[in-house]
C-alpha positions in Angstrom: 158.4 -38.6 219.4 160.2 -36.6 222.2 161.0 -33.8 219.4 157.4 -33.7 218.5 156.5 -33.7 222.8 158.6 -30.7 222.4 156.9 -28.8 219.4 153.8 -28.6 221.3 154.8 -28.6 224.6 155.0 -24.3 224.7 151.8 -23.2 223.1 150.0 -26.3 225.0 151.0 -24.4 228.2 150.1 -21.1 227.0 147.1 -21.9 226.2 146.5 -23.8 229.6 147.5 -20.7 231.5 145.3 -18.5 229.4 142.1 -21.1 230.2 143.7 -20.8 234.0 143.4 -17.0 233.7 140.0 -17.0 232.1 138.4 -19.3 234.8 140.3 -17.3 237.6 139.0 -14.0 236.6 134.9 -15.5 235.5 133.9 -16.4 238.7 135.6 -13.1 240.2 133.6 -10.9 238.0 130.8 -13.3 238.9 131.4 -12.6 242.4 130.7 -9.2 242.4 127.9 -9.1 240.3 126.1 -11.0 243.1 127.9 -9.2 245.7 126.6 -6.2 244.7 122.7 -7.4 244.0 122.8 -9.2 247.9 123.8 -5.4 249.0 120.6 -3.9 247.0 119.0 -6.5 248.3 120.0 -6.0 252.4 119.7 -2.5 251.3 116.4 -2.5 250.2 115.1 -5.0 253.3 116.4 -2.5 255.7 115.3 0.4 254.3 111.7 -1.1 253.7 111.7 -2.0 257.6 113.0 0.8 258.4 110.1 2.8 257.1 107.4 0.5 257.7 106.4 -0.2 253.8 105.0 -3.4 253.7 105.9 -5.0 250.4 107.8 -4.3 247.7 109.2 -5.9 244.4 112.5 -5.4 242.5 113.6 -5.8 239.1 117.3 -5.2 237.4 117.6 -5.4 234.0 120.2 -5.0 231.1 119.7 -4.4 227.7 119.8 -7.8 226.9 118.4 -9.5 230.1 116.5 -9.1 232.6 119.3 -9.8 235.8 117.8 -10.0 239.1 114.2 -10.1 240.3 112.8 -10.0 243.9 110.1 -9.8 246.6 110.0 -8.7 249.5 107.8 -8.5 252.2 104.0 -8.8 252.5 101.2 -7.4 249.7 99.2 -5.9 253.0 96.4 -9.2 252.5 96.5 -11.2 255.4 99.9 -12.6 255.6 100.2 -13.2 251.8 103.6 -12.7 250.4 104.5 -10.4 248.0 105.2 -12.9 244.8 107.5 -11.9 241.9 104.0 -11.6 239.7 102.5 -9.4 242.5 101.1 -6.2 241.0 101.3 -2.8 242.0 100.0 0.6 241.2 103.0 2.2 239.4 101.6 5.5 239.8 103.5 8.3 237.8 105.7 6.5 235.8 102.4 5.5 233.8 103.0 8.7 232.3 105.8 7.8 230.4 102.8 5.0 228.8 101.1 7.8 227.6 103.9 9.3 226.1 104.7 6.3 224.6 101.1 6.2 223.1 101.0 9.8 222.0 104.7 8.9 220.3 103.3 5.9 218.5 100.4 7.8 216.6 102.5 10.9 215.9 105.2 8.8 214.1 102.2 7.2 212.4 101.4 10.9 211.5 97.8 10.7 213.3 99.3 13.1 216.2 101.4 16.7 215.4 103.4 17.1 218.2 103.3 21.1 217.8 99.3 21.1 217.0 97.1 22.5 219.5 95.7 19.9 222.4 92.1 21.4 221.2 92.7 20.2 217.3 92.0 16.9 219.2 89.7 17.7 221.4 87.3 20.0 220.2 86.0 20.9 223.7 88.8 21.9 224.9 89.6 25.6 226.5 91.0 27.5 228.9 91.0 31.2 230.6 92.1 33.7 229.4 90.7 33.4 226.5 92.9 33.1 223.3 95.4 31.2 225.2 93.6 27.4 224.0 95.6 27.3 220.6 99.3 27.9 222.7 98.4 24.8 224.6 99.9 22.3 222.2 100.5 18.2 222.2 104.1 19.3 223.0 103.6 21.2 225.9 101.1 18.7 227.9 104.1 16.0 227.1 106.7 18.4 228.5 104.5 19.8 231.4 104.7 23.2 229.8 101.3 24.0 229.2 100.9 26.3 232.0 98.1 24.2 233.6 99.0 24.5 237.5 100.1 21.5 239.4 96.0 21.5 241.5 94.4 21.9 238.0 91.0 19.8 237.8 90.8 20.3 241.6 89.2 17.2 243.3 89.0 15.2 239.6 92.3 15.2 240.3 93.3 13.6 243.8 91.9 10.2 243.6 88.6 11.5 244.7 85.8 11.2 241.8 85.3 7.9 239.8 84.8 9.8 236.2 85.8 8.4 232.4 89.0 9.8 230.9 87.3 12.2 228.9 85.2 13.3 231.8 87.7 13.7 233.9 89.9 15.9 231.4 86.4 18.0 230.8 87.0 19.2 234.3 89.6 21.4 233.0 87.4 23.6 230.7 88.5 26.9 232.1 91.1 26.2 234.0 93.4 29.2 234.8 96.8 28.8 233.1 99.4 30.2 235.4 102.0 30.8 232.9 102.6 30.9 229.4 102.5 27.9 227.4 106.0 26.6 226.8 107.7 28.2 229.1 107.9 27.2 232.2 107.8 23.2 234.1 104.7 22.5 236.2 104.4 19.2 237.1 100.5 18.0 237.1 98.4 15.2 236.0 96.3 17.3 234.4 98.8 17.4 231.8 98.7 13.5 230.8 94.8 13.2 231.6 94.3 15.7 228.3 97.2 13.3 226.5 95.2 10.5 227.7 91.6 12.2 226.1 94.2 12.4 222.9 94.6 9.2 222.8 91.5 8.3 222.8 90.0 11.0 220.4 92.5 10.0 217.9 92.9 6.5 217.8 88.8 5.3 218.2 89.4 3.3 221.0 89.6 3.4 224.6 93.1 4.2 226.5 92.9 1.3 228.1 92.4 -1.2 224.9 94.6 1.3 223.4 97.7 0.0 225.8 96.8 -3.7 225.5 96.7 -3.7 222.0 99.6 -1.5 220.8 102.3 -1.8 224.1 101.3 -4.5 226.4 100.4 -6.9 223.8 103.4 -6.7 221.6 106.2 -6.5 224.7 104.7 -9.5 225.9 103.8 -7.6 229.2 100.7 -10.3 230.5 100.5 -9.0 234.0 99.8 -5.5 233.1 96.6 -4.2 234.2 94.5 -0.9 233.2 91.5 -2.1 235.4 91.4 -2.0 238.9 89.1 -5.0 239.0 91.1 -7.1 236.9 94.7 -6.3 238.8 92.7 -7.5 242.2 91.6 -10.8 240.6 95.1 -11.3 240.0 96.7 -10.3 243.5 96.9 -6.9 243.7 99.0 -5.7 246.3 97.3 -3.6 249.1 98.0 -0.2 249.3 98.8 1.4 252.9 98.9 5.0 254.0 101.3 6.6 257.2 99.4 7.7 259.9 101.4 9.1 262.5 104.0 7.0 261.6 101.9 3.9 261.1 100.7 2.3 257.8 97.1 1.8 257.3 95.7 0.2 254.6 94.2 1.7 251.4 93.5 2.0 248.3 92.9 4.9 245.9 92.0 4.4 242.8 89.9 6.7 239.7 90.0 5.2 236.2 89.8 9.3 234.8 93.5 9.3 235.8 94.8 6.5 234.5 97.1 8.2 231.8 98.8 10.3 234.8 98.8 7.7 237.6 96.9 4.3 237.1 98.7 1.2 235.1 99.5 -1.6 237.4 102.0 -3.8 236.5 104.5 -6.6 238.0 108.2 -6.5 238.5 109.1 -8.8 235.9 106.5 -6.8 233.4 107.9 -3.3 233.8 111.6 -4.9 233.7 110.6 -6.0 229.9 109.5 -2.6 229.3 112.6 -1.1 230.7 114.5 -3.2 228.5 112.4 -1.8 225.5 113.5 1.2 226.5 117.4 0.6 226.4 117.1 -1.2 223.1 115.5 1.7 221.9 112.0 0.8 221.1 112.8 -2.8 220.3 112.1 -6.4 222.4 113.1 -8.8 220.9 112.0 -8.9 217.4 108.8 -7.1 218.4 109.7 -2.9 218.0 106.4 -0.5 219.7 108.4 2.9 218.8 111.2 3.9 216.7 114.8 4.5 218.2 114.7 8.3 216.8 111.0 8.3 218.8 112.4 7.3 222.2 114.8 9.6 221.4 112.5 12.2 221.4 110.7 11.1 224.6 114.1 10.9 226.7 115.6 14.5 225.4 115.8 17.4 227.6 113.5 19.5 227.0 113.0 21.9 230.0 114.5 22.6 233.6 113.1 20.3 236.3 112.8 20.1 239.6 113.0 16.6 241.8 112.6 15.8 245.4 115.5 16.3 248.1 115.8 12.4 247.8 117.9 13.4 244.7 121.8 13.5 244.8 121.5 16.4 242.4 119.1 18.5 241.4 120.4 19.9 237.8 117.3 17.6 235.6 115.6 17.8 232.8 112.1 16.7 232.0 111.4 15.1 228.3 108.0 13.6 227.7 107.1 11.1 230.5 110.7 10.8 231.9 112.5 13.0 233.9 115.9 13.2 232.0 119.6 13.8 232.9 121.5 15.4 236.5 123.5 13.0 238.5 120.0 12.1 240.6 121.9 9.1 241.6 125.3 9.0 241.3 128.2 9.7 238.8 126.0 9.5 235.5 123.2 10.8 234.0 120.0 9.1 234.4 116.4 8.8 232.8 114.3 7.9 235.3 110.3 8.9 237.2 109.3 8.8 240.3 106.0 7.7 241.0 104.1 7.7 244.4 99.7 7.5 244.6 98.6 8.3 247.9 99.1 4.8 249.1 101.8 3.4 246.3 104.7 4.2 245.3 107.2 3.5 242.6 110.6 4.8 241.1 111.7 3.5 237.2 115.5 4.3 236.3 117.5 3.8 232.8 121.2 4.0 233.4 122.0 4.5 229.2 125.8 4.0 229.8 125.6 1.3 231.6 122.9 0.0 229.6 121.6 -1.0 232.7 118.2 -0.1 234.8 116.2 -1.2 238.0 112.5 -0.7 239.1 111.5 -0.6 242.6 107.5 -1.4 243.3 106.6 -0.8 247.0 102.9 -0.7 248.8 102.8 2.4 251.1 103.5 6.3 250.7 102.9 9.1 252.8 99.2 10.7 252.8 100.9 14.4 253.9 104.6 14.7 254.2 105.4 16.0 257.3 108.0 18.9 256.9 111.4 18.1 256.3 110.4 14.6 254.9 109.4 14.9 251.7 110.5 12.5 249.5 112.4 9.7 252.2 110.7 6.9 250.8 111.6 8.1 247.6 115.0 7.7 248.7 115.0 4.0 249.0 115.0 3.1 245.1 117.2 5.7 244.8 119.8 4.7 246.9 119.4 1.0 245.6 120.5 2.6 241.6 123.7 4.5 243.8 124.7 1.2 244.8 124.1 -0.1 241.1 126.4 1.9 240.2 129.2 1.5 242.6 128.5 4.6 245.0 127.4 5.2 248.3 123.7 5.6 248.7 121.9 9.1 250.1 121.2 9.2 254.1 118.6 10.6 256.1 116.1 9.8 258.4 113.2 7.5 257.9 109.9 7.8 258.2 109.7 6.2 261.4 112.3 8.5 262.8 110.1 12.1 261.4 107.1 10.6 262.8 108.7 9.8 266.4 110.3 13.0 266.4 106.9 14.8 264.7 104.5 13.1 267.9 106.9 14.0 270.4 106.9 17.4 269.3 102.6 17.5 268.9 102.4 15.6 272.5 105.0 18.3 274.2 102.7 20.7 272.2 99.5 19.8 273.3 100.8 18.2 276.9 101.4 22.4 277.8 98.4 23.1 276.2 96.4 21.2 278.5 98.4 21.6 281.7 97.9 25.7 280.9 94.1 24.6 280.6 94.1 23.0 284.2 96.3 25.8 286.3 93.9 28.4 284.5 90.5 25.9 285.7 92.1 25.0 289.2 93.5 28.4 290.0 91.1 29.6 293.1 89.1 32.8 292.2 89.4 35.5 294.7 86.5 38.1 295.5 86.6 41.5 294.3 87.1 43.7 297.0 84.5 46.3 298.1 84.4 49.3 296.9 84.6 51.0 300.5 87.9 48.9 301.5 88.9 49.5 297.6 88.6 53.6 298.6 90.7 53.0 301.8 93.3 51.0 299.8 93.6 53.8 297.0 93.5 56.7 300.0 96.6 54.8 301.5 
């Protein structure tokens, strides 16, 4: 028995070591996983303080999982929290929804990519003349079309309650100000004619469009194309900076809803970012081939971020702005989103296999010079830390707006005390013309 004791004794102890090792180095890697989502976390608190945005909510995903969700902070309604299944307006990144859309019913071959915008929509036309046909499906996905950023004026700013269609009517002879396919100009005007697409070719609204053929199928139940509808369900109040102040309010047109108006929830958009990594797929429920998010997320012309960026060498695709080092030390696919009283930032990390969504209830109205783009810079630093680096600096938007006020009241303080010497200083008689004579004879 002690010989047998003896056979078993050596591989017994290496495999009791190796189980050591395992459970030694488990709750280590464990360790920093949650060390580095409680310094997102105290990141994100501070920097939401910091700038006075009242609510915000957080989701980090995998490919696989969804890894961290939270709240923070209040949706702007009384004292109400902001709740995990809080929604928000997510703004810009609802274009890459509209890509998505336009992707689905070209790989169903109702949509060519490279067909003119008015083979679709028959009304469609711009100045100079001749120019309509170079406008293509391509080009409005890649902000190429030459449409300027202002095009559709007022239609376009959250100021007019019109239809899609109406709204993307406005643009009948709009000015291109450069050749189709040439250069980037970022504008909504671009995704409202997508969104008119949609519409024209697949017989149903954009809106039942999305609940039908994305939100439906990725399970995403908190996803709202309807202001209405998001507000029955706790729709997080919007808020506005004035003088370094938020305000609430909310501003809202259904005509740009393919640019600018989904609302969603934190856990929602983290199943759609997932999507996204797995190529078109959650779960056993696909929306969009992998060689079609391909498409969507491959470079297709020279972008241009804001200053919250790390680096500014991007790429926009179709509804994503695609590669740089935005964030750190890897290329990204991410958007930015911001309404003028919500804001949002959506980031895939494809190496990593990893990405993060940041939902928050205030953006500036006008950005004071020099500031553009500091709340921006709070999701961003929040990926940085994701990925093991330091996040960007700068001031907040407290900090422009104290130093912005002080400046106006220094401004206007000399203003009015050179009003008050000029009102109080005595006026003296004119002197007569005979003691005027005797002054000029001396």
């Amino acid at each position: 028995m002690s010989s047998g004791r003896g056979r078993f004794t050596a591989p017994a102890t290496v495999v009791l070591l190796l189980i050591s090792c395992l459970l030694s180095v488990a709750p280590a890697s464990a360790a920093v996983a949650g060390t580095t989502i409680q310094r997102i976390d105290d990141y994100l608190q501070e920097k939401l303080d910091e700038n006075g945005v009242p609510g915000a909510a957080l989701a980090i995903v995998e490919a696989d999982r969804t890894v961290h969700l939270q709240a923070f902070g209040k949706t702007g309604r009384g004292d109400e929290s902001v709740g995990l299944q809080t929604p928000f307006i997510i703004c810009s990144v609802s274009k890459s929804f509209t890509a998505l859309a336009v992707m689905q019913l070209a790989e169903q071959g109702q949509i060519d990519l490279d067909a003119p915008a008015g083979h679709y929509l028959s009304w469609f036309d711009v100045s100079p003349g001749g120019r309509s046909e170079e406008v293509t499906i391509r080009t409005l996905l890649n902000q190429t079309s030459g449409l300027p950023t202002t095009a559709g004026g007022a239609a376009m700013r959250y100021l007019d309650e019109k239809s899609i269609r109406a709204t993307a009517q406005t643009l009948i002879g709009e000015k291109l100000q450069s050749s189709p396919g040439t250069e980037f100009r970022y504008s909504n005007a671009n995704y409202v004619l997508l969104g008119a697409v949609v519409e024209a070719v697949s017989g149903e609204s954009y809106q039942s469009y999305l609940r039908r053929h994305i939100f439906a199928p990725l399970r995403m139940g908190r996803t709202y194309v309807d202001l209405s509808e998001a507000e029955q369900h706790g729709l997080a109040q919007g808020h506005r900076y004035w003088f370094g102040w938020t305000a609430p309010h909310t501003s809202y047109t259904t005509g740009l809803i393919p640019a600018g108006g989904v609302i969603s929830t934190a856990p929602d958009m983290g199943r759609y970012l997932r999507m996204m990594l797995n190529g078109g797929q959650l779960g056993d429920r696909r929306v969009l081939s992998r060689r079609g998010v391909a498409t969507l997320t491959r470079p297709a012309v020279p972008a241009t971020v804001g200053p919250w960026a790390k680096s500014q060498d991007v790429s926009y695709g179709m509804g994503w702005y695609v590669g740089g080092e935005p964030f750190g030390h890897e290329p990204a696919v991410f958007h930015p989103g911001g309404s003028p009283d919500f804001g949002s930032m959506a980031i895939l990390l494809p190496k990593q296999r990893q990405g993060l969504i940041l939902l928050y209830n205030a953006t500036p109205e006008v950005e004071l010079p020099g500031a553009a783009g500091d709340v921006d810079r709070i999701p961003a630093g929040a990926v940085s830390i994701l990925m093991g680096d330091d996040p960007a600096t700068g001031w907040s938007m407290h900090t422009y707006y104290v130093v912005f006020d002080l400046l106006v009241a220094i401004l206007l303080g000399t203003a009015i005390w050179g009003l008050v010497r000029t009102i109080r200083r005595p006026v003296r008689p004119a002197p007569s013309s005979a003691r005027a004579a005797w002054r000029i004879s001396r």
